[in-house]
C-alpha positions as CSV (number, residue, x, y, z in Angstrom):
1,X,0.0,0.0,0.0
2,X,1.8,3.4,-0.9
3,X,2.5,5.3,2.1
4,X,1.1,9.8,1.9
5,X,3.6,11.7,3.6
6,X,2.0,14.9,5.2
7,X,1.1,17.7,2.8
8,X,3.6,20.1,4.6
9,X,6.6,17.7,3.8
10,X,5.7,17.3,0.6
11,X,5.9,20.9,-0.7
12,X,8.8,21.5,1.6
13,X,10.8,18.4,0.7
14,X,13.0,20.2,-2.5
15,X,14.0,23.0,0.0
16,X,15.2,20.0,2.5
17,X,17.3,18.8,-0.1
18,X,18.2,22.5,-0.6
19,X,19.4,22.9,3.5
20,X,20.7,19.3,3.5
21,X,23.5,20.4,0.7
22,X,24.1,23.5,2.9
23,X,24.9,21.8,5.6
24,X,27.2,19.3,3.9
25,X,29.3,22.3,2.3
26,X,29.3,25.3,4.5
27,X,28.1,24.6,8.1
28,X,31.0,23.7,11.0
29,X,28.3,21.6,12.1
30,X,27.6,19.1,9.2
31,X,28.6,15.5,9.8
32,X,30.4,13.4,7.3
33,X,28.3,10.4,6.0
34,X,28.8,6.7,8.4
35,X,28.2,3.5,8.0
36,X,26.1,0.7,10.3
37,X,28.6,-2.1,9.7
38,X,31.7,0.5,10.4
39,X,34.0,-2.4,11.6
40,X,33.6,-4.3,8.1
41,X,35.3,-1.4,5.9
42,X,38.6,-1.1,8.3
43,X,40.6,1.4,6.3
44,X,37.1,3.8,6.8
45,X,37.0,3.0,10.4
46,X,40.9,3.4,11.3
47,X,44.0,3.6,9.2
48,X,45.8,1.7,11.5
49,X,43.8,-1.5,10.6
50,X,45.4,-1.6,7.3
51,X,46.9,-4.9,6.8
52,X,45.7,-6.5,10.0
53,X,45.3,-9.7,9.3
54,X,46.0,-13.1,8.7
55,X,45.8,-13.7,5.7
56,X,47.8,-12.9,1.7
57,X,45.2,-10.1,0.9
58,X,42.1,-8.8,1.1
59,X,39.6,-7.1,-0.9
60,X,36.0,-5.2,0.0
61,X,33.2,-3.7,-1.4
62,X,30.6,-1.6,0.7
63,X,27.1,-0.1,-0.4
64,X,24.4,1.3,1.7
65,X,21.4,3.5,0.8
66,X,19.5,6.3,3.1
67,X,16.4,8.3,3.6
68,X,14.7,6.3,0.0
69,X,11.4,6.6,2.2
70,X,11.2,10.6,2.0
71,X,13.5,11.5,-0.4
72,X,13.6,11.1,-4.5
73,X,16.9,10.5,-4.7
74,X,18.3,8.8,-1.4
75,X,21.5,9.0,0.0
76,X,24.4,6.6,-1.4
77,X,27.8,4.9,-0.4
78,X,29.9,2.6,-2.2
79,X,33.2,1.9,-1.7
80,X,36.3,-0.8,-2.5
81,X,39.2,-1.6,-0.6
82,X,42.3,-3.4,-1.1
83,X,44.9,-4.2,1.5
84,X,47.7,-6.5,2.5
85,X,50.1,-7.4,5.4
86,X,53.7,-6.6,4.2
87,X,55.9,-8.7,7.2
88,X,55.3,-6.1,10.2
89,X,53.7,-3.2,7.5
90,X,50.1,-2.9,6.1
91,X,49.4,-1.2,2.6
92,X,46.4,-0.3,1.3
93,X,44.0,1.6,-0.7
94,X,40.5,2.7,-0.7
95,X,38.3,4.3,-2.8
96,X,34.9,6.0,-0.9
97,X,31.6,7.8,-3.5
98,X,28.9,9.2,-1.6
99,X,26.0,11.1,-3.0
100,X,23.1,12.9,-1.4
101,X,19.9,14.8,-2.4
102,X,18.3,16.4,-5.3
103,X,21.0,18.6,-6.1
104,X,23.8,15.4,-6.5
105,X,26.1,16.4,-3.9
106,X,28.8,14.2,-4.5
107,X,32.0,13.5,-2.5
108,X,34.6,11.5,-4.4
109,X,38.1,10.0,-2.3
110,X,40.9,7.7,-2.8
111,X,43.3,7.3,-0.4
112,X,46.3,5.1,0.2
113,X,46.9,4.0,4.2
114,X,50.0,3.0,5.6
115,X,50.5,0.9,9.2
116,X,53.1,-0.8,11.0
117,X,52.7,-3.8,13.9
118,X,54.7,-3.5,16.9
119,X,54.7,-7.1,18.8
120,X,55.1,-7.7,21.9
121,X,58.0,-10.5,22.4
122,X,55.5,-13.0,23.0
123,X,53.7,-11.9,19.9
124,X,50.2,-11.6,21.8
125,X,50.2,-7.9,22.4
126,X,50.0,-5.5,19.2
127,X,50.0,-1.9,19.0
128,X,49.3,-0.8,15.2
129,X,49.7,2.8,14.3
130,X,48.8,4.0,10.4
131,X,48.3,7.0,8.5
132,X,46.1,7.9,5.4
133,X,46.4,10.7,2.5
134,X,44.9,10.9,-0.5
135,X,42.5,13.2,-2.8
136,X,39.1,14.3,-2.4
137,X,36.5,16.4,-5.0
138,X,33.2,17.3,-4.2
139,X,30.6,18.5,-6.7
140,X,27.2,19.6,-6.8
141,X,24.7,20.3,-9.6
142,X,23.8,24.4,-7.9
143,X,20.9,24.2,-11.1
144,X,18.6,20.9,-9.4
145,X,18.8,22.6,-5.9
146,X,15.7,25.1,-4.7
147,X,15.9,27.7,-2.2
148,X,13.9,29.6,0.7
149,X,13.5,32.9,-1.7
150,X,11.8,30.6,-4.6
151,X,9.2,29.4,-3.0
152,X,6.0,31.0,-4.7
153,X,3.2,31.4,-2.5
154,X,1.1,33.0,-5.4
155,X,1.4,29.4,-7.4
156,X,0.0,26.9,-5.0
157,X,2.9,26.9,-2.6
158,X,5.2,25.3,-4.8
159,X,9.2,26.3,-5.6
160,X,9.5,28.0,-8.7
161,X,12.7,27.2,-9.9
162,X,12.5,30.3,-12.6
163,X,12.8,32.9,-9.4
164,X,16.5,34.0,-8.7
165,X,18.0,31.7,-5.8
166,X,20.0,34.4,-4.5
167,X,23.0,32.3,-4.2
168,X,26.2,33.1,-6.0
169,X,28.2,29.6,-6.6
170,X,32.3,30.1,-5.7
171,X,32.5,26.3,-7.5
172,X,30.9,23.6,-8.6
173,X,33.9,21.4,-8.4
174,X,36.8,21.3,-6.2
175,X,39.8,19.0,-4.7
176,X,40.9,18.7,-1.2
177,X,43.6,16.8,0.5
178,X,42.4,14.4,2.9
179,X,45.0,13.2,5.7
180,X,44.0,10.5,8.1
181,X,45.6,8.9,11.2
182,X,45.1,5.9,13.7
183,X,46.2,4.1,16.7
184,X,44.9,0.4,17.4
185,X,45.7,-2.1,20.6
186,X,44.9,-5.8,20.0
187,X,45.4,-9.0,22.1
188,X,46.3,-11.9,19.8
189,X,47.0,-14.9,21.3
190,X,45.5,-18.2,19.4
191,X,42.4,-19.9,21.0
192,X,42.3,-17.1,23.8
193,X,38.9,-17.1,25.6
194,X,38.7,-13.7,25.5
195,X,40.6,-11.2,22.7
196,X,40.0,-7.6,23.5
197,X,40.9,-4.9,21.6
198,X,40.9,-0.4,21.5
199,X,41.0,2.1,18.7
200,X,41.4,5.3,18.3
201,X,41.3,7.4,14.9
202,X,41.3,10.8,13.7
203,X,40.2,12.2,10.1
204,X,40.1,15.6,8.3
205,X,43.9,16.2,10.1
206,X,44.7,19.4,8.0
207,X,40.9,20.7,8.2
208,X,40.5,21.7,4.5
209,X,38.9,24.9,3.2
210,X,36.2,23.7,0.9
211,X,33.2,25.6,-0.1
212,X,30.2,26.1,-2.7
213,X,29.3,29.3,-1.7
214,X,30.7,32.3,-0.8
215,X,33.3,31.8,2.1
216,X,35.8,28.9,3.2
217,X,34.8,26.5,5.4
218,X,37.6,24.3,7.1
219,X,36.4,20.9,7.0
220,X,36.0,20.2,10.8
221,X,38.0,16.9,12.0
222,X,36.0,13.1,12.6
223,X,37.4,11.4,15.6
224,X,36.4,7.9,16.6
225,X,36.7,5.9,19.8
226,X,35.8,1.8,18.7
227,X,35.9,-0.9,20.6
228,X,35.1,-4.6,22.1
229,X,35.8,-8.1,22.9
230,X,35.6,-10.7,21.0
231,X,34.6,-13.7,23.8
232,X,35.2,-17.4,22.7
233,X,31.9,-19.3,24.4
234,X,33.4,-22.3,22.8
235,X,34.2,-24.2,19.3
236,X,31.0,-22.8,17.8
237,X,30.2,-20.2,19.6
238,X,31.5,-16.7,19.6
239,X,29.8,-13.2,21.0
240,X,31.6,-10.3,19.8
241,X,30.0,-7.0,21.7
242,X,31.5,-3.7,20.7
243,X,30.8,0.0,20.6
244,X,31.9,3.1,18.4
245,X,31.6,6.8,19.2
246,X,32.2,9.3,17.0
247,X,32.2,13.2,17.2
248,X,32.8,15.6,14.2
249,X,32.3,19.6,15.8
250,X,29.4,19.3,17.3
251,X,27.7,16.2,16.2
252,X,28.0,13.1,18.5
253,X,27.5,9.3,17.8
254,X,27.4,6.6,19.5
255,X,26.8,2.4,18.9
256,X,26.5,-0.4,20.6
257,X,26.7,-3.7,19.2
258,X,26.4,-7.2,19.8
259,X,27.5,-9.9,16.6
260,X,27.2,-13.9,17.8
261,X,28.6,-16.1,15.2
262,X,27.7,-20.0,15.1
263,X,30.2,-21.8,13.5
264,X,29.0,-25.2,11.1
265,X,31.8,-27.3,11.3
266,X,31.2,-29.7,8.0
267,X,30.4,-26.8,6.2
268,X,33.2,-24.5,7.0
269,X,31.1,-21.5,7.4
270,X,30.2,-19.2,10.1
271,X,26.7,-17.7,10.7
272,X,27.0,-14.1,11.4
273,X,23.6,-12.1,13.8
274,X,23.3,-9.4,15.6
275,X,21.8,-6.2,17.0
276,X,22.9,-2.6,17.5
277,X,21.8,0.4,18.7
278,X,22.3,4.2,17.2
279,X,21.5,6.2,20.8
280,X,18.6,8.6,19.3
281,X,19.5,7.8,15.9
282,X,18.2,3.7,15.0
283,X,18.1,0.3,15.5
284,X,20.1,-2.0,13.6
285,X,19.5,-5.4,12.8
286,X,22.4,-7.3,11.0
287,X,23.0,-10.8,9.4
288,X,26.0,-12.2,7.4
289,X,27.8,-15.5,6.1
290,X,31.4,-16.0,6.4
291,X,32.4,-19.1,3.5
292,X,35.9,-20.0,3.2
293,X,37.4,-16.4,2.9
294,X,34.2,-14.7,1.7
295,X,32.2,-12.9,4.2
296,X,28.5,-11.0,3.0
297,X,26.8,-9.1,5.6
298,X,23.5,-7.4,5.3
299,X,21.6,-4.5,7.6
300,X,18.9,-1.9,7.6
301,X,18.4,0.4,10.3
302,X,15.2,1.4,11.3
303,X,15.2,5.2,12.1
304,X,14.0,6.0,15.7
305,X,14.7,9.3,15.6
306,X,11.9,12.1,16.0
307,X,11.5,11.7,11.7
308,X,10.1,8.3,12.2
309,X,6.7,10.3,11.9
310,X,7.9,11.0,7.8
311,X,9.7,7.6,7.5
312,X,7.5,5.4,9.2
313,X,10.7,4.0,11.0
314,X,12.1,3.3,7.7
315,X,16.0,4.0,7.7
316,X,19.2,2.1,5.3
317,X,19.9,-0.5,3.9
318,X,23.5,-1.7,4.0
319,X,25.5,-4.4,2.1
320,X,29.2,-5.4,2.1
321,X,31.9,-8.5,0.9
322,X,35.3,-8.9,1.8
323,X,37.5,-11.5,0.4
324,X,40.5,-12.6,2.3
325,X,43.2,-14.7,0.9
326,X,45.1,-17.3,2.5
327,X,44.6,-20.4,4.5
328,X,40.7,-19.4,6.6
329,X,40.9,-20.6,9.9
330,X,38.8,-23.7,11.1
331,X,37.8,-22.2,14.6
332,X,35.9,-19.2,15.4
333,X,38.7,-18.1,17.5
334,X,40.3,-15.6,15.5
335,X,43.2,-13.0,16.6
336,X,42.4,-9.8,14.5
337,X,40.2,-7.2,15.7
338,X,37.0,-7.8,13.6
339,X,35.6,-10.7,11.3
C-alpha cells in the first residue's frame, strides 16, 4: 500500500534537499556520511587497521542506501578496498563515492593507508599505528537545488525554480587533500577465551577549506573511539559486543553492538547475527555469512529518531563483501580485531 507523507513535507521536501546540501558544504556543524557495519570497511574506520590480518590479501566492497522513504533521490555509499600485510607493515587503498539529495552532492576520495605492527616479544600484544592521504573532490549540480526565496506562495505553494536563488556559486567542483591517522591495541594470542581490543582514529587532520558558496569552510575533523571483545563461548560459539563513538564539531554518535557467530563445522562456514543500537539515531539489525574467505553481511536500520513520523521508522539498507586470501581458519577463534 503506498504510504502519503503529510502535505507540509511534501511541498517543503526540494527546499530539505536544498538545507541538507548546505549543511554538507558550509556549516561547521555538518557530519560526514557513516556507516552501520563501520567495523567491516577497516581502512574507513581506522587507518591503522590496514593490513591487519592473517591472511595474503584482502579485498572489499561496501554499499548502503538512506532516507529512500522521503527522499527522490536517497543517500548513497559505495566503496572498495584493497589491502595487504607486508611482514610487520600494512598497505592499502580505498576508494569512498557518496551522493546525497536532489542537487547530487557528490563526494569523491581515494586514499592510500600505511600501518606498522609493533609485537610484543611473545607476539600476543600488538599496538598498530597507520596513517592515510589521498584526494578528495566534491561536486554539486547548484541548477537541481531550490531555495527559501523561490518558493511562490502565489502558485500553489510550490518552488518556482524560474525565481532567482540568491545564491552566488564560488564552485561547482573542487579537490581537497584528505590526511588521516590511527592508533589500534589488539590481544592476539591463538584460542584465547577472550581477545579484547581499542581504537582510536582521527580524520580531516589538516581541516581543509572547501566551499560552494561564498566563504571557506575548514572541514571540521571526525574522531572515533571503537571498541570490544571478541569472547570465545566455545568451538562454535562466539559473541563479539563492541561499541563506536564518534564526534565531528558538534555532532556526536554513539553504537552499541552485539554480533554472535555459530560456527558449522562440516560446512566451514560461520553464521554471522546481531543487534545494534544508534543512541537517538536507530536500530540496527544485521545478518552475514562467512564461506571460506568470503564474508557477505547485510543491515537496515530502522530510524527511531523524532522523523520516524515521515519515514515510518524506515531507515538504510547496507551491504558489504570482503574476500580474504590465504589459509581461513577452522575455529571461530580468531586474533584480529574484527571478522
Amino acid at each position: 500500500m503506498k504510504r502519503n507523507y503529510p502535505v507540509s513535507f511534501k511541498k517543503t521536501a526540494p527546499f530539505i534537499h536544498g538545507l541538507i546540501f548546505l549543511l554538507c558544504s558550509v556549516s561547521m556543524h555538518a557530519q560526514d556520511f557513516h556507516l552501520s557495519q563501520y567495523d567491516a570497511s577497516p581502512l574507513f574506520l581506522n587507518p591503522s587497521m590496514t593490513g591487519m590480518f592473517d591472511g595474503k590479501y584482502r579485498f572489499h566492497l561496501h554499499y548502503r542506501t538512506q532516507w529512500a522513504s522521503v527522499s527522490t533521490k536517497p543517500f548513497t555509499t559505495a566503496g572498495f578496498a584493497f589491502d595487504m600485510p607486508v611482514k610487520k607493515l600494512g598497505i592499502g587503498i580505498q576508494v569512498m563515492n557518496f551522493r546525497a539529495g536532489a542537487g547530487n552532492y557528490n563526494e569523491l576520495s581515494a586514499l592510500l593507508s600505511l600501518s606498522y605492527d609493533l609485537a610484543s616479544k611473545t607476539n600476543m600484544h600488538h599496538l598498530a599505528i597507520g596513517i592515510q592521504a589521498g584526494l578528495i573532490q566534491k561536486s554539486v549540480s547548484g541548477d537541481k537545488l531550490v531555495f527559501g526565496n523561490q518558493y511562490d506562495a502565489l502558485n500553489g505553494g510550490g518552488f518556482n525554480t524560474d525565481l532567482s536563488s540568491g545564491e552566488a556559486f564560488k564552485s561547482m567542483n573542487f579537490v581537497i587533500p584528505g590526511v588521516n591517522a590511527g592508533l589500534l591495541y589488539y590481544f592476539a594470542k591463538s584460542n584465547a577465551r577472550l581477545n579484547p581490543f581499542l581504537g582510536f582514529s582521527a580524520f580531516n587532520l589538516t581541516q581543509p577549506k572547501q566551499a560552494f558558496l561564498g566563504l571557506d569552510s575548514p572541514t571540521p575533523m571526525r574522531l572515533y573511539a571503537h571498541g570490544g571483545i571478541k569472547i570465545n563461548v566455545n568451538e562454535r560459539f562466539q559473541l563479539l559486543p563492541k561499541f563506536i563513538y564518534m564526534k565531528q564539531s558538534d555532532s556526536k554518535e554513539i553504537t552499541a553492538s552485539l554480533l554472535v557467530t555459530y560456527f558449522l563445522k562440516d560446512a566451514n562456514t560461520f553464521l554471522i547475527l546481531g543487534p545494534s543500537l544508534r543512541l537517538n539515531d536507530a536500530a540496527i539489525l544485521e545478518a552475514g555469512i562467512k564461506i571460506g574467505g568470503y564474508t557477505l553481511r547485510i543491515s537496515y536500520d530502522f530510524n527511531t529518531s523524532p522523523l520516524k513520523t515521515v519515514t515510518y521508522y524506515k531507515g538504510g539498507f547496507e551491504i558489504s563483501l570482503t574476500y580474504q586470501a590465504g589459509k581461513p581458519k577452522i575455529i571461530p577463534a580468531v586474533n584480529c580485531p574484527r571478522l
